[in-house]
C-alpha positions in Angstrom: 4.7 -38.1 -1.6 1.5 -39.3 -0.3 1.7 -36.7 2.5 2.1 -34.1 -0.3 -0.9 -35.5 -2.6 -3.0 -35.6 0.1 -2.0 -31.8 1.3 -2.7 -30.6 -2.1 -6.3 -32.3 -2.7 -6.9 -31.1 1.2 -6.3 -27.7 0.1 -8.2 -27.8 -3.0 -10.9 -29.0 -1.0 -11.1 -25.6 0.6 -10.8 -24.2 -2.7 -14.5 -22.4 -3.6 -14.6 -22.4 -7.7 -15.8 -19.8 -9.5 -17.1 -19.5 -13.0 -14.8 -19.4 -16.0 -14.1 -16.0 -18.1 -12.4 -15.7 -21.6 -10.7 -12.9 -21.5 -7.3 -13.2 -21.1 -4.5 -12.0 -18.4 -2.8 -9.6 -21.5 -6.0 -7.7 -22.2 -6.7 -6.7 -18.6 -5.7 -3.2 -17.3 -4.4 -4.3 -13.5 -3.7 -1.6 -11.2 -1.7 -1.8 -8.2 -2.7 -0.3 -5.3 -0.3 3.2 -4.2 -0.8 1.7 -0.7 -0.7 -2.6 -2.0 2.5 -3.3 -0.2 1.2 -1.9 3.0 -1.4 -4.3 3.2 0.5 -7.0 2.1 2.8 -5.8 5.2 0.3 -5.8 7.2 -1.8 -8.7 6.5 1.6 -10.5 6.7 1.6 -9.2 10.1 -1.3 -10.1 11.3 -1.4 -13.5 10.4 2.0 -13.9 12.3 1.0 -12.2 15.3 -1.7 -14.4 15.3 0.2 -17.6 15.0 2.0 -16.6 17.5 -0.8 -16.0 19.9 -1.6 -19.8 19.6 1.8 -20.6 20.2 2.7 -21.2 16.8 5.7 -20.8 14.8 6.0 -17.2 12.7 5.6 -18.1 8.8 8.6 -16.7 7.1 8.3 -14.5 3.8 8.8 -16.5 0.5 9.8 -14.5 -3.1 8.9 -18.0 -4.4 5.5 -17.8 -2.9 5.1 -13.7 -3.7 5.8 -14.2 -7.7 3.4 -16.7 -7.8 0.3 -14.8 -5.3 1.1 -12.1 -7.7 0.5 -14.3 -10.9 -2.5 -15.8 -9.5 -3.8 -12.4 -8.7 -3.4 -11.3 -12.2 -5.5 -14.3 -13.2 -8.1 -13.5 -10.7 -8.6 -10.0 -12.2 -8.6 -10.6 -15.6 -11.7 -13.1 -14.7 -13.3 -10.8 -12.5 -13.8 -13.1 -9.9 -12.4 -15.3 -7.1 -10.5 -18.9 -8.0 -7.9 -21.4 -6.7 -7.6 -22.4 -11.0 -4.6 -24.2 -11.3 -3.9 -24.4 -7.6 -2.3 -27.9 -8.4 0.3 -26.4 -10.7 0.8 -23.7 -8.5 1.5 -26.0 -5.8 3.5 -28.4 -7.9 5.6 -25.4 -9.0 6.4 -24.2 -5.6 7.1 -27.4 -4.2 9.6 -28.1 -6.8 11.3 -24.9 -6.3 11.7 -25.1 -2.7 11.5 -28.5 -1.9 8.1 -28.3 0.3 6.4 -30.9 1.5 2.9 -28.8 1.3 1.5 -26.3 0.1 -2.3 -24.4 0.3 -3.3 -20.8 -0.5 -6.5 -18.5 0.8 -8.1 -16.2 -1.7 -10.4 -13.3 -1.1 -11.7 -10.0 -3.1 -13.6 -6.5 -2.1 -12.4 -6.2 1.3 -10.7 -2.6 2.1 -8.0 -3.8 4.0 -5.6 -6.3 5.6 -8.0 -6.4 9.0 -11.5 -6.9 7.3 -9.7 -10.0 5.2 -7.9 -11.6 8.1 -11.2 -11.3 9.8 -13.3 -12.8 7.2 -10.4 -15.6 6.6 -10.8 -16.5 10.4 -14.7 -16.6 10.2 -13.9 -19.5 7.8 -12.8 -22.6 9.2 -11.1 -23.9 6.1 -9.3 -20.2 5.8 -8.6 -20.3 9.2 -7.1 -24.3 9.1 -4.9 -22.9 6.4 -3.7 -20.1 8.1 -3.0 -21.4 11.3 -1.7 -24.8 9.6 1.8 -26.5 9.7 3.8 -24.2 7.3 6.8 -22.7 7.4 6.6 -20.2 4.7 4.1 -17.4 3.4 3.5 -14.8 0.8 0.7 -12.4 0.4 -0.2 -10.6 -3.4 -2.7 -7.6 -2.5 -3.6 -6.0 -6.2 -6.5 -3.4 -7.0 -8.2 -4.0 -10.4 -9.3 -1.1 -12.5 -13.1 -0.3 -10.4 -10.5 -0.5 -6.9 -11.6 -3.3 -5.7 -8.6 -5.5 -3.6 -7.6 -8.8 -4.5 -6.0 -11.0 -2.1 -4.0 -14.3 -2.2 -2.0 -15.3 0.2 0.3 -18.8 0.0 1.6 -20.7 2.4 4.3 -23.7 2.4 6.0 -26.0 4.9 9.7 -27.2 4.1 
């Protein structure tokens, strides 16, 4: 349990805050992209492939983890902005319902694809400690909100 805690407050230490909205997830027009799941595919991919480049194990694709990057990206487009909000009850939630024993996400918005995100993530050394960290599982939401502009969160979980 300690192990857990201490995961979750270590990922919400990479978590960057941003300022509150009140407009609510019902009132907000999302639109997902014609080419979303391609991205998510390939982002997906190219997280793997480099995983695997380090030696690493391949992260294997959670629904668990999808429904709630999906939720979260919701969120993040009806505020307009970038968040980890409730990354603790996210966590808690998937832990629960898949019995892991950590879990962390990596946000990001206005990139134009999977490359130019993976990119920026590595540039980052708490993106890049999360993505090539000691999970097992993965998901990655990629949504476009009404102006086109991508939103990206990706979750990742060890069992």
């Amino acid at each position: 349990m300690k192990m857990k805690l201490r995961n979750v407050f270590l990922a919400l230490g990479v978590c960057v805050l941003a300022s509150c909205s009140k407009e609510s997830v019902e009132n907000t027009t999302i639109v997902e992209a014609k080419n979303a799941i391609e991205v998510e595919n390939e982002l997906l991919d190219v997280v793997n492939d480099h995983r695997v480049s380090l030696g690493y194990n391949t992260l294997e694709f959670s629904s668990v983890a999808y429904d709630y990057a999906n939720k979260h990206n919701d969120y993040m487009i009806s505020k307009g902005s970038l968040s980890h909000d409730d990354f603790s009850s996210r966590a808690s939630n998937i832990a629960s319902e898949v019995d892991a024993e950590s879990v962390a996400e990596n946000v990001a918005k206005d990139y134009d694809s999977a490359i130019e995100t993976f990119e920026n993530w590595l540039a980052s050394s708490n993106h890049k400690k999360t993505m090539e960290g000691d999970f097992t599982h993965t998901a990655v939401s990629v949504k476009k909100n009404t102006t086109g502009a991508y939103y990206f969160t990706q979750l990742f979980f060890k069992k």
